[in-house]
C-alpha positions as CSV (number, residue, x, y, z in Angstrom):
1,X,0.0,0.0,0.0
2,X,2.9,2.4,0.7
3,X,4.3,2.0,-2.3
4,X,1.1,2.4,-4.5
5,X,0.9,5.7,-2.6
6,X,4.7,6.6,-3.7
7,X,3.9,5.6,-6.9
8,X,0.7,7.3,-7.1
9,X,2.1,10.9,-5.5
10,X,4.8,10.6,-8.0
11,X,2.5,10.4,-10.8
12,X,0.7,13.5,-9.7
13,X,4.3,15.2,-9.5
14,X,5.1,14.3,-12.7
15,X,8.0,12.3,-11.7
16,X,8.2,8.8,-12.3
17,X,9.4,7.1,-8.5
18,X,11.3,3.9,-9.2
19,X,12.1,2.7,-5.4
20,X,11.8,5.3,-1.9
21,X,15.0,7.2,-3.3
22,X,14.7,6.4,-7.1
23,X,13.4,8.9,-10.3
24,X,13.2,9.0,-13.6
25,X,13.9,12.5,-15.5
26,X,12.4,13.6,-18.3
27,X,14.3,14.6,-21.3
28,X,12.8,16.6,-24.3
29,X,14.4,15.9,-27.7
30,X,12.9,17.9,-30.3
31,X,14.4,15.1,-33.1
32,X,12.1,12.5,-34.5
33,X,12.6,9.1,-33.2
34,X,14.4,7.7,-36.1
35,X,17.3,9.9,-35.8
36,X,21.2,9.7,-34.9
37,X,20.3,12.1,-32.4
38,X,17.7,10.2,-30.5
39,X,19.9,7.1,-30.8
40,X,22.5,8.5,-28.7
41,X,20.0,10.1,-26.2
42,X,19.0,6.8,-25.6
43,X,22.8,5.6,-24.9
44,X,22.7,9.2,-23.0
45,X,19.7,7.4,-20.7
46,X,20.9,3.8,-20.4
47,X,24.6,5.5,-18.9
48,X,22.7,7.6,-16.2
49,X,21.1,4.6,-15.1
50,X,24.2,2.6,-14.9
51,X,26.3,5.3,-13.6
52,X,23.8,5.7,-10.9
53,X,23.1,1.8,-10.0
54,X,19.4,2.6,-11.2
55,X,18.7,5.7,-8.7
56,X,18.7,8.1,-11.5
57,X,17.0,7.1,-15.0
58,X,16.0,9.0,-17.8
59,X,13.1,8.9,-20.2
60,X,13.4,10.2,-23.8
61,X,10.4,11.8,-25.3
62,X,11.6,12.6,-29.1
63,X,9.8,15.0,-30.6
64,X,6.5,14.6,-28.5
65,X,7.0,16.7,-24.7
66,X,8.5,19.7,-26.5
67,X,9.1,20.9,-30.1
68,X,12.8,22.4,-30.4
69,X,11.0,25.9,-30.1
70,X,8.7,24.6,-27.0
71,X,12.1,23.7,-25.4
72,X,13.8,26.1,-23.5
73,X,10.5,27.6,-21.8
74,X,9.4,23.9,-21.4
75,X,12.6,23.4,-19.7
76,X,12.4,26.5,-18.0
77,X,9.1,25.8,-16.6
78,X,9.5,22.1,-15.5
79,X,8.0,20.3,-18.1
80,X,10.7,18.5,-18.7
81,X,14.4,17.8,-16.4
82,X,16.5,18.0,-19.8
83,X,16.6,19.1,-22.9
84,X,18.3,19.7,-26.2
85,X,18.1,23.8,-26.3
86,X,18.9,25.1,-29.6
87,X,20.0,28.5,-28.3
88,X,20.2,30.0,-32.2
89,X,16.5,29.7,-32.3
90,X,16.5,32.1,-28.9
91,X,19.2,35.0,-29.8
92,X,17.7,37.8,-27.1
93,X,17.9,34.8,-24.3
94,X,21.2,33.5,-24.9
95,X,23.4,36.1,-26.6
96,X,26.7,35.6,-25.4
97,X,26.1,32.2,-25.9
98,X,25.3,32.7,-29.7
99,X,28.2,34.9,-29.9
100,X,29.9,31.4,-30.6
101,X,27.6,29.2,-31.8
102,X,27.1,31.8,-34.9
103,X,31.2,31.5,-35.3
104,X,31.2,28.0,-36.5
105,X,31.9,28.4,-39.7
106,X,35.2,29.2,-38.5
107,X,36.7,26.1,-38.7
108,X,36.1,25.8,-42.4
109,X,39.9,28.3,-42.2
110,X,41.1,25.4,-40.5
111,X,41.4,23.2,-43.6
112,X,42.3,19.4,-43.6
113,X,43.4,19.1,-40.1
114,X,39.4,19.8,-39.3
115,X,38.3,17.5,-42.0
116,X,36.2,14.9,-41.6
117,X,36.2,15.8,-37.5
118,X,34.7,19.0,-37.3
119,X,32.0,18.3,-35.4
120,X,34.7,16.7,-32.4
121,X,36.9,20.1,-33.2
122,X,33.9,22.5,-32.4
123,X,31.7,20.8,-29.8
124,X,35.1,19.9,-27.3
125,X,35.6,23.6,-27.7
126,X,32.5,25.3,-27.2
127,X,31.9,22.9,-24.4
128,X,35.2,24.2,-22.6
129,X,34.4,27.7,-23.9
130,X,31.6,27.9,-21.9
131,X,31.8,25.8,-18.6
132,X,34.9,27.9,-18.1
133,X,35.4,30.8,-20.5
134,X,32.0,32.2,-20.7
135,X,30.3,33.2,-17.0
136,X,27.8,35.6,-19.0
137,X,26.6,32.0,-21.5
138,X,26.0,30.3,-17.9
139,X,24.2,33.4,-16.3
140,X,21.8,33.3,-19.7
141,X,21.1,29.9,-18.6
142,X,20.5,30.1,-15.2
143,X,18.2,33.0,-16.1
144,X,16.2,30.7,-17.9
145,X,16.0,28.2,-14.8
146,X,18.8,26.1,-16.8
147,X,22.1,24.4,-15.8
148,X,24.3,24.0,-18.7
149,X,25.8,20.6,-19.1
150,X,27.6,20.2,-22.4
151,X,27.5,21.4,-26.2
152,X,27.0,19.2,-29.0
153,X,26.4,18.5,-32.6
154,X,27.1,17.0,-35.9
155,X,29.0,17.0,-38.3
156,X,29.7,20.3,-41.3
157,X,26.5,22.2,-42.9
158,X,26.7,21.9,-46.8
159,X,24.0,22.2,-49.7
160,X,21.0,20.0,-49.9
161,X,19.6,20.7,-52.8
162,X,17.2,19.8,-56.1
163,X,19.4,21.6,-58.6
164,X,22.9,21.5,-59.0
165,X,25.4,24.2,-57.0
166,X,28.9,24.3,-57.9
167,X,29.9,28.6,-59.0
168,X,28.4,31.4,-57.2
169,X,26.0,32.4,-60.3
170,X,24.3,28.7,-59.4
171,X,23.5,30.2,-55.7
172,X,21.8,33.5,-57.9
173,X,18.5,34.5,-56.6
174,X,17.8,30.4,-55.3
175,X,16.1,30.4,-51.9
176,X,17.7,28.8,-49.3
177,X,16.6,27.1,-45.9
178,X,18.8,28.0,-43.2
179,X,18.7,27.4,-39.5
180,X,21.2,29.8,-38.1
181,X,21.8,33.6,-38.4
182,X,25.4,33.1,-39.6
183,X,24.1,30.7,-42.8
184,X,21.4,33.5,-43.6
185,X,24.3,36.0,-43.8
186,X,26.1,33.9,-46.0
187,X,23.1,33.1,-48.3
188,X,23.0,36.9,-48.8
189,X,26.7,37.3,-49.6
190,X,27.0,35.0,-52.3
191,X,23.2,36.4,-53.9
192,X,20.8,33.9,-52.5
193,X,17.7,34.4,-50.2
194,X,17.7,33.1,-46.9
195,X,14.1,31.3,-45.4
196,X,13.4,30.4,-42.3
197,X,11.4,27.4,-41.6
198,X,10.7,24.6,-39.1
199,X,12.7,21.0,-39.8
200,X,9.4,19.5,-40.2
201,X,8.6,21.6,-43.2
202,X,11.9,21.1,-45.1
203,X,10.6,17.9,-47.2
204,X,7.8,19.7,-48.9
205,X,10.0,22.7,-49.1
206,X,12.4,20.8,-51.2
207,X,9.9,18.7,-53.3
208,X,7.5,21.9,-54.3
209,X,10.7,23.6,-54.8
210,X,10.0,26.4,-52.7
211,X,13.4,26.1,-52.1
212,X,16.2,25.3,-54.1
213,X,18.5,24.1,-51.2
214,X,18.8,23.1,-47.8
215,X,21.4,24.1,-45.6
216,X,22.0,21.2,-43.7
217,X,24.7,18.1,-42.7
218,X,24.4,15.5,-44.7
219,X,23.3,13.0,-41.8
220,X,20.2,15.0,-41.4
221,X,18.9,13.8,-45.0
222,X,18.4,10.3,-42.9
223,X,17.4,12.2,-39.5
224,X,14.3,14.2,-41.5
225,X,13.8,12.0,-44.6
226,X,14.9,13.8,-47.0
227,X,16.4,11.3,-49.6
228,X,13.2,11.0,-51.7
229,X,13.4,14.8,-52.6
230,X,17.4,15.9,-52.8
231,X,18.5,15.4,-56.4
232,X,21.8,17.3,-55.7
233,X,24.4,17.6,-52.4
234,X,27.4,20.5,-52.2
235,X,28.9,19.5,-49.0
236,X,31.8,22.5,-49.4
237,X,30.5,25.2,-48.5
238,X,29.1,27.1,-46.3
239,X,30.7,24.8,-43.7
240,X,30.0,24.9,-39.7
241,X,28.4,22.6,-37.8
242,X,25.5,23.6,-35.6
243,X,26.3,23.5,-31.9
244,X,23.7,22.7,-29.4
245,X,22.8,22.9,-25.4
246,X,22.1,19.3,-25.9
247,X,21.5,18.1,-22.3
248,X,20.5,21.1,-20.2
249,X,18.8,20.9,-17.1
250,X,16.1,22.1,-15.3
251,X,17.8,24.3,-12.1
252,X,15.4,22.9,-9.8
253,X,16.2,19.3,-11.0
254,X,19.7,20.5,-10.8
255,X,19.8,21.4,-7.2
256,X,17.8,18.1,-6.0
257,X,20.6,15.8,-7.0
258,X,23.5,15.1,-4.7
259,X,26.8,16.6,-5.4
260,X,27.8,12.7,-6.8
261,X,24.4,12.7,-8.9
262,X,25.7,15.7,-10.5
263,X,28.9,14.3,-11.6
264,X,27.1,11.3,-13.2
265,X,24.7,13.3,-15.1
266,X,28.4,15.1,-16.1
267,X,30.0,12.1,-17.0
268,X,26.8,10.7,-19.1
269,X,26.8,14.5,-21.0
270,X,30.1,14.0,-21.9
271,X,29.2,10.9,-23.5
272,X,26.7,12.2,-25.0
273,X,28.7,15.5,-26.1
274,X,31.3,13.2,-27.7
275,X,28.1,10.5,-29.4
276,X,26.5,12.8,-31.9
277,X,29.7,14.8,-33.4
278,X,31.8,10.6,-33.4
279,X,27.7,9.3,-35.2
280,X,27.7,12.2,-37.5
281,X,30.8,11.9,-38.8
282,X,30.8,7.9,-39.2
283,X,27.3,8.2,-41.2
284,X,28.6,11.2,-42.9
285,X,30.4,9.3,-45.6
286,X,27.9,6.5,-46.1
287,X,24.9,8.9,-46.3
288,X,26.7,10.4,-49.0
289,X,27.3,7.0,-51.0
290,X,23.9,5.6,-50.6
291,X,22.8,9.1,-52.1
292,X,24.8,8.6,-55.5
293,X,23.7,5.3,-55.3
294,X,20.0,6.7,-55.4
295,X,20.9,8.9,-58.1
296,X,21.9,11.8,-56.3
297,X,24.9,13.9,-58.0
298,X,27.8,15.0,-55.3
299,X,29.2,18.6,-56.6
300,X,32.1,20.1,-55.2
301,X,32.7,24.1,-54.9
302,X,35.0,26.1,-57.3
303,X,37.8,28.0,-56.1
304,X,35.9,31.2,-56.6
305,X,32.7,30.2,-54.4
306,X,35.4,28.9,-51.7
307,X,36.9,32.0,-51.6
308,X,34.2,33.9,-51.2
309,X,32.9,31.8,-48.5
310,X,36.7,32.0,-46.5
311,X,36.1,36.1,-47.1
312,X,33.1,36.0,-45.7
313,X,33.6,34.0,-42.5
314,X,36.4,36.7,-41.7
315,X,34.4,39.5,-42.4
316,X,31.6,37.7,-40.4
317,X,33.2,37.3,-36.9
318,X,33.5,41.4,-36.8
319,X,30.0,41.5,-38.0
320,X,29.3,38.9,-35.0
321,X,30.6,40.9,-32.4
322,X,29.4,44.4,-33.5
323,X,26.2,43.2,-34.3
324,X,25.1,41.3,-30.9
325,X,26.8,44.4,-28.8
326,X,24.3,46.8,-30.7
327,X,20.8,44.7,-29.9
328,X,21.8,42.6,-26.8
329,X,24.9,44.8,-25.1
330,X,27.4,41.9,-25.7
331,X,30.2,43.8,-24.3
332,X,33.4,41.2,-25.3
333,X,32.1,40.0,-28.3
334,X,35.6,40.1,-30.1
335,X,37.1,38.9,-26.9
336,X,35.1,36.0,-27.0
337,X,35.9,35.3,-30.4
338,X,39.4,35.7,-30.1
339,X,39.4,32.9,-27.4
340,X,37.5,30.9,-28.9
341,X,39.6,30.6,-32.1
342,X,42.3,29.6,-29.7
343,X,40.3,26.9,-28.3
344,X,39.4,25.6,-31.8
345,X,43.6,25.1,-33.1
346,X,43.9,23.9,-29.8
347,X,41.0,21.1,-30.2
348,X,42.1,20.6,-33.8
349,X,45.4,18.8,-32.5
350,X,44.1,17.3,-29.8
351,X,41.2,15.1,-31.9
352,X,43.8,14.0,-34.9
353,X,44.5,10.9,-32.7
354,X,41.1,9.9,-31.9
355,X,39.9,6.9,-33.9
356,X,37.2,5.4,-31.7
357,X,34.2,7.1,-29.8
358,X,35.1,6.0,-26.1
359,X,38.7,7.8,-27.1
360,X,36.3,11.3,-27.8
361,X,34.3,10.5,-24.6
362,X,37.3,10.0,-22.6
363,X,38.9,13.1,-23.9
364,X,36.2,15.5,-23.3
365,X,35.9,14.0,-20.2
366,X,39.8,14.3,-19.0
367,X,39.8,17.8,-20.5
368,X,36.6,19.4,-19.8
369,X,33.4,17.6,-17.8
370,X,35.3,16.4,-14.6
371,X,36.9,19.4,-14.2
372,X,33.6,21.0,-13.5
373,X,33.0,21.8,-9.7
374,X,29.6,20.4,-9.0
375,X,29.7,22.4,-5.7
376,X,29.5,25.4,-7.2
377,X,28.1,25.0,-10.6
378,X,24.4,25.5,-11.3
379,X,24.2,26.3,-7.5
């Protein structure tokens, strides 16, 4: 009888009670349940339940508690304990934070020694960037009831396309779908037309061509399923990856773990940080190939369109920092820039000698999560 009563408060709490101390947390993942993404969540649940000898577990609701732009206030508000924040799609809440995230294009200057492990480069260096580099990123978050637990993210944003794109005159006039403010500005540069639409929308986007391209990583044409309606792939240009908040949690949720429950949930983020950039990037080539197989023609950038795109990226990070002091009173934007590219050379040598994902997780962990003072942090 006691227990049905447990059980039964619980319910009416919206907590799931597994045992007198036990509780499950509820994670919002704005990703359909087919995706690479909610693969890993899942590995992301199964290591907090391990870690924690089954006193912590985690549910994963993918794309049914909260949309991506339901998911910060959701989070904020309680109705979920985690979630994957996209903070590009909240500028005016998180603008020191997207001081960063909009910088990603960056490591396309960083040539072959980023190649094919961009998204490891980036998401090791924004995570650093902002557990330790960044107190104004974790204030935004705490503002928004949210304890900041890790970045993460795929691999490099290319062209999706139903019509071919290798010169600039291709990109003429074409509307594109972007999901960041740094991919509109470079749609405008080289003469396109930037849209903004939900994920969920892309796949009639493309097929009515209201669009002419997507800019997207190539993973994502599995993640959304896109491969009935792409025709043509640029993956060159404009380069990036995009970065997110991908376990955040609710404050309150925060503060009612014990300081050791804390470093679990740090040691499953940085698993988690470390599974979608090492699953990207292994289904990054095969995605690819099964699309040529399909039919799909793989174009590649001139030398004109890639230098246009490497002028632009420079140009862009001044742009970056000017821009978000004048509407959100980033004070340090080129400061923050300036360190960051520091952090990115310095996470482009230490991946080159990772060849297996619990190497990534082990180094983001060593170099970044368990350095994190759970006494202090969030608190």
């Amino acid at each position: 009888m006691k227990r049905l009563m447990i059980m039964a408060l619980a319910i009416l709490s919206g907590v799931t009670v597994l045992s007198a101390e036990a509780k499950t947390l509820r994670y919002a993942i704005g990703h359909p349940p087919s995706s690479f993404v909610v693969d890993v969540a899942k590995q992301y649940a199964e290591s907090v339940s391990e870690l924690s000898d089954g006193d912590l577990k985690v549910r994963v609701f993918p794309m049914s508690l909260l949309n991506f732009a339901e998911t910060s206030g959701g989070l904020r508000d309680g109705m979920a304990d985690i979630g994957f924040v996209l903070t590009s799609y909240f500028p005016a809440e998180f603008p020191h934070s997207n001081v960063v995230v909009e910088s990603s294009m960056l490591l396309s200057l960083l040539g072959d020694k980023v190649r094919g492990k961009e998204g490891m480069v980036f998401m090791g260096a924004l995570s650093e960037f902002t557990f330790f580099h960044c107190p104004e990123c974790n204030q935004e978050f705490a503002n928004q009831n949210q304890v900041y637990t890790g970045s993460t993210g795929g691999s490099s944003y290319g062209l999706v396309c139903n019509r071919p794109v290798e010169i600039a005159a291709d990109l003429s006039g074409m509307r594109l779908r972007v999901g960041a403010a740094n991919w509109s500005r470079w749609t405008e540069a080289v003469g396109a037309s930037p849209v903004t639409m939900s994920a969920n929308e892309m796949y009639e986007a493309l097929s009515q061509g209201v669009v002419g391209c997507i800019v997207l990583a190539s993973p994502e044409i599995h993640n959304f399923g896109l491969a009935d309606v792409v025709t043509d792939i640029n993956m060159d240009v404009p380069g990036g990856p995009m970065p997110v908040a991908g376990t955040n949690i609710n404050a309150n949720t925060w503060k009612s773990l014990s300081p050791q429950q804390r470093t679990l949930m740090l040691r499953a983020a940085s698993a988690f940080t470390a599974g979608i950039p090492w699953i990207y990037h292994q289904h990054e080539d095969r995605i690819l190939a099964e699309a040529e197989q399909r039919g799909v023609t793989i174009h590649h950038a001139d030398e004109d369109l890639v230098a246009k795109t490497n002028a632009f990226i420079e140009k862009d990070m001044d742009f970056i920092a000017t821009d978000y002091q004048k509407r959100y009173n980033v004070s340090r934007g080129q400061e923050m820039i300036a360190d960051f590219r520091e952090l990115l050379e310095k996470w482009a040598g230490l991946v080159q000698d990772v060849d297996s994902e619990q190497q990534l997780i082990d180094l983001y962990w060593n170099e970044v999560f368990s350095k994190v003072d759970v006494s202090k942090h969030g608190l």
